[in-house]
C-alpha positions as CSV (number, residue, x, y, z in Angstrom):
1,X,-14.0,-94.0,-68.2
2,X,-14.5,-93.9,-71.9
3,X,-15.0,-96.8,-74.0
4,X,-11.5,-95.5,-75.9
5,X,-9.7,-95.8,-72.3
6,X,-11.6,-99.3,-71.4
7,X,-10.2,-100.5,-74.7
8,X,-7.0,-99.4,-73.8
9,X,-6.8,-101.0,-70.3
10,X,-7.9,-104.0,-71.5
11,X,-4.9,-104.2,-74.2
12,X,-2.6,-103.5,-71.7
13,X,-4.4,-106.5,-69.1
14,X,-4.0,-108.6,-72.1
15,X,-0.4,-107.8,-72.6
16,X,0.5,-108.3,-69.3
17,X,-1.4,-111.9,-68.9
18,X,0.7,-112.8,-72.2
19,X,3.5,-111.7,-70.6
20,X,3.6,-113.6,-67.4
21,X,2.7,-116.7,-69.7
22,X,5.9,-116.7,-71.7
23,X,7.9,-115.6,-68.3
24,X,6.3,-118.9,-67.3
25,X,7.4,-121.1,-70.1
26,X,10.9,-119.6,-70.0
27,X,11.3,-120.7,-66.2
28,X,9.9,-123.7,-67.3
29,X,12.9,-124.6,-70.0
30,X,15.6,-123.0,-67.8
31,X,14.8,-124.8,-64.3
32,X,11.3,-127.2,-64.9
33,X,8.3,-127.2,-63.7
34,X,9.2,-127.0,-60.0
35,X,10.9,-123.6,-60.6
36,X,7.4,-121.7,-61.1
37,X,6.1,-119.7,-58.3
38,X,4.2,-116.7,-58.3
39,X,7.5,-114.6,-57.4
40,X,10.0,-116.5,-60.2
41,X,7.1,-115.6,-62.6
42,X,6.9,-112.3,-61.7
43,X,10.3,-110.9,-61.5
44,X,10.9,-113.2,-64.8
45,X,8.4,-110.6,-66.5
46,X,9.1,-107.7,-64.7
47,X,5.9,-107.3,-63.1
48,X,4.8,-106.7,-59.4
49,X,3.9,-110.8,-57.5
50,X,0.4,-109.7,-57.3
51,X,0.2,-109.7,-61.4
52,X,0.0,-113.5,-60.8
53,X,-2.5,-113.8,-58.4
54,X,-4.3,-111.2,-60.6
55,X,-4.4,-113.2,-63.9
56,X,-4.3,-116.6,-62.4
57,X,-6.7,-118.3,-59.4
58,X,-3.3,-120.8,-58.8
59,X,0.1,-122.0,-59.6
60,X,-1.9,-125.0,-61.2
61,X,-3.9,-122.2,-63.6
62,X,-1.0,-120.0,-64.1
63,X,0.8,-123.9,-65.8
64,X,-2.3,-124.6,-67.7
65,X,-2.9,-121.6,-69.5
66,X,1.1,-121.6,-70.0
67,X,0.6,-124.8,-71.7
68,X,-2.5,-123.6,-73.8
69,X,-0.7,-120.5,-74.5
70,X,2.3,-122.7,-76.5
71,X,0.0,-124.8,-78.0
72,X,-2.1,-121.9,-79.2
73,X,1.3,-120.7,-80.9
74,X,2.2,-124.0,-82.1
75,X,-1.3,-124.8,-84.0
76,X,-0.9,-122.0,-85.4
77,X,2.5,-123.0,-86.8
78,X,1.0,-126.7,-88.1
79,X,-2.4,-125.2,-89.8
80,X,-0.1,-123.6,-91.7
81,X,1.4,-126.6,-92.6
82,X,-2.0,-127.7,-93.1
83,X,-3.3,-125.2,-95.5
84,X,0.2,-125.8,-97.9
85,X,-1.1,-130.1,-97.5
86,X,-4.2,-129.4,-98.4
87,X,-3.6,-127.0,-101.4
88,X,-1.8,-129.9,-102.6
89,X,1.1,-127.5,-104.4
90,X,3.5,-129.3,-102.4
91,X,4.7,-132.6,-103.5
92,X,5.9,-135.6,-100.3
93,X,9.3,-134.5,-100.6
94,X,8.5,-131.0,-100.4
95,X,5.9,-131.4,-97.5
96,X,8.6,-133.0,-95.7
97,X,11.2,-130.3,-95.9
98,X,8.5,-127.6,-94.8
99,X,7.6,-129.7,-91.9
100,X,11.7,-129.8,-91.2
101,X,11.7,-126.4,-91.7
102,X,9.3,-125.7,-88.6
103,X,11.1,-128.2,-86.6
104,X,14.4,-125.8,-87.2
105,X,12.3,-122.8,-86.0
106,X,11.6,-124.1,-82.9
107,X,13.3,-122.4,-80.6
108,X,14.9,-125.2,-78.4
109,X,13.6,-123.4,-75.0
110,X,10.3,-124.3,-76.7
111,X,11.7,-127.9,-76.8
112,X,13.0,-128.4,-73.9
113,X,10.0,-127.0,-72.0
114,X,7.9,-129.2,-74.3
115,X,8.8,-132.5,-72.8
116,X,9.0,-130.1,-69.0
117,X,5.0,-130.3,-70.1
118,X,4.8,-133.9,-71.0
119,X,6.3,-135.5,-68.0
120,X,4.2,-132.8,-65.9
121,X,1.2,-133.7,-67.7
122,X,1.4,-137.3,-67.0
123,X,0.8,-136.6,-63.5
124,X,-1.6,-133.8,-63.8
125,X,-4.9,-135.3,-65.4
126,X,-6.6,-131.8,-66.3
127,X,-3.5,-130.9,-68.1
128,X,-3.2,-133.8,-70.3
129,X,-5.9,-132.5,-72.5
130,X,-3.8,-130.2,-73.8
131,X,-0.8,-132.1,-74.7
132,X,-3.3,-134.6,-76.0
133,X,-4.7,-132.2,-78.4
134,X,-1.5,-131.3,-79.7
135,X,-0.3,-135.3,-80.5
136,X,-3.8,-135.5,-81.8
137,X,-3.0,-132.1,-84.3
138,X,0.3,-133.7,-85.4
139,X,-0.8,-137.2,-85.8
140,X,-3.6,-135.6,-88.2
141,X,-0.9,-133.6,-90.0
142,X,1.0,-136.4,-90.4
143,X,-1.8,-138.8,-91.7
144,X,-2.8,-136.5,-94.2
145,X,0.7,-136.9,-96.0
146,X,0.7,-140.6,-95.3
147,X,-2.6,-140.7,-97.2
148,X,-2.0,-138.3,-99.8
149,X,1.0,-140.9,-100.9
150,X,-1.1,-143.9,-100.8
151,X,-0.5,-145.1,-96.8
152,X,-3.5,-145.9,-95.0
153,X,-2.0,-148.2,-92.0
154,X,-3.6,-146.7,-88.5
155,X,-0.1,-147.2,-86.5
156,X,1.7,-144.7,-89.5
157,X,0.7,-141.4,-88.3
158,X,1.6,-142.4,-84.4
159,X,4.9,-143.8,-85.6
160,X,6.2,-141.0,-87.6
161,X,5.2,-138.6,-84.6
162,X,6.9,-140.7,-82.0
163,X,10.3,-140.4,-84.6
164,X,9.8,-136.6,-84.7
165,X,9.4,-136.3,-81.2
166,X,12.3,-138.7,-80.5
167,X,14.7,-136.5,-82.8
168,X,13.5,-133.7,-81.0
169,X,14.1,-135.2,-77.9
170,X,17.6,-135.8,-78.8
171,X,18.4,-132.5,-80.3
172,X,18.2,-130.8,-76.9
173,X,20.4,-133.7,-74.9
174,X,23.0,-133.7,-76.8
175,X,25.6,-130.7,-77.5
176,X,26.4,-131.7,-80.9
177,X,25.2,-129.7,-84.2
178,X,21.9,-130.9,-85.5
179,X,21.9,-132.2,-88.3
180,X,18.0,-131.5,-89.9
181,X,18.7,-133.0,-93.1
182,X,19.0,-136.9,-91.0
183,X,15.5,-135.9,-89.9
184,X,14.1,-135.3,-93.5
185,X,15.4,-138.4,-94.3
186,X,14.7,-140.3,-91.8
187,X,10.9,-139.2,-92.7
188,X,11.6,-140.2,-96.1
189,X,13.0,-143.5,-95.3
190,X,9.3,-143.9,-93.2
191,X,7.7,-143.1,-95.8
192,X,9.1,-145.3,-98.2
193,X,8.6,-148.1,-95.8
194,X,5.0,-147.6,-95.4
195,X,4.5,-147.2,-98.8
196,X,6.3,-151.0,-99.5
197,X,4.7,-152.5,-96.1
198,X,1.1,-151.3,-97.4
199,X,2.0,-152.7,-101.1
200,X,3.5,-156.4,-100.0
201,X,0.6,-156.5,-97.5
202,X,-1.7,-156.2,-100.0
203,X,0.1,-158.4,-103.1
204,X,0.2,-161.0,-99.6
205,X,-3.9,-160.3,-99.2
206,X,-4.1,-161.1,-103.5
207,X,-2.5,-164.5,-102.9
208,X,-4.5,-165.7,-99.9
209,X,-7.4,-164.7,-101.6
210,X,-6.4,-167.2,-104.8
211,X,-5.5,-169.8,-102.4
């Protein structure tokens, strides 16, 4: 075969593996983790059962690479975000509404699989890693806007993430229009707050020290 048809093959292997991956996360949103089989997957993507097997040494590995495969996507989403932090043409305010904006264009299938992930992740150790590496990417994110505005606490970053994530959790429970704009200023209110709990801890340090 030539190195034009090898190529070609390959695309299409890589199309199909992507494929089955998002046929994955759908099932995952729409019935859970304990809808995936090799068969749901399959006829979910439109592809003959032995794709699966193909692809993916197990149901375990077909789950992983599912979840890499959304966090890939997802990263790519925050170092984005990243790059506008770090250019530094975006003032608090406006760092906040961008990172609302990509909470709006989250599809909430994303969402709701999202915490599918978590809760499956809990009891699957070798999947943990990757839902730990994305808390760790958006507790980073969000302690480089806590530190550009002058907030150095430790707890900030996991606190703000938690509220995000709890907001998020939220949105897809209850049937109600979301309002975004309670989310940007819930942020802001946070990041007020940390701003005045860093300041009084500190005027409280000046007048221990003069004591």
């Amino acid at each position: 075969m030539s190195e034009t048809g090898n190529r070609s093959m390959r695309a299409r292997g890589r199309a199909r593996r992507e494929l089955l991956l998002d046929a994955t996360l759908a099932i995952i949103a729409e019935r859970g983790i304990a809808g995936v089989t090799h068969r749901s997957v399959a006829a979910a993507a439109g592809v003959p059962h032995s794709s699966t097997t193909y692809f993916f040494d197990s149901l375990d590995d077909m789950i992983g690479e599912a979840v890499a495969h959304a966090m890939a996507a997802e990263f790519e989403r925050l170092q984005q975000f990243r790059t506008l932090l770090e250019s530094g043409a975006s003032g608090p305010g406006a760092a906040i509404d961008e990172f609302v904006e990509i909470v709006r264009q989250q599809s909430e299938d994303y969402t709701v699989a999202q915490f599918e992930i978590y809760l499956f992740a809990s009891r699957h150790p070798a999947l943990r890693v990757h839902v730990e590496r994305m808390l760790d990417e958006t507790r980073d994110l969000s302690a480089g806007v806590l530190r550009a505005n002058g907030v150095t606490d430790p707890h900030a970053a996991s606190a703000v993430v938690a509220l995000i994530d709890g907001f998020a959790l939220h949105r897809i429970a209850r049937s109600e229009e979301v309002q975004y704009q309670s989310l940007a200023h819930a942020l802001r209110a946070a990041l007020v707050g940390f701003v005045t709990l860093a300041a009084t801890s500190s005027l409280g340090d000046a007048g221990n020290a003069t004591n």
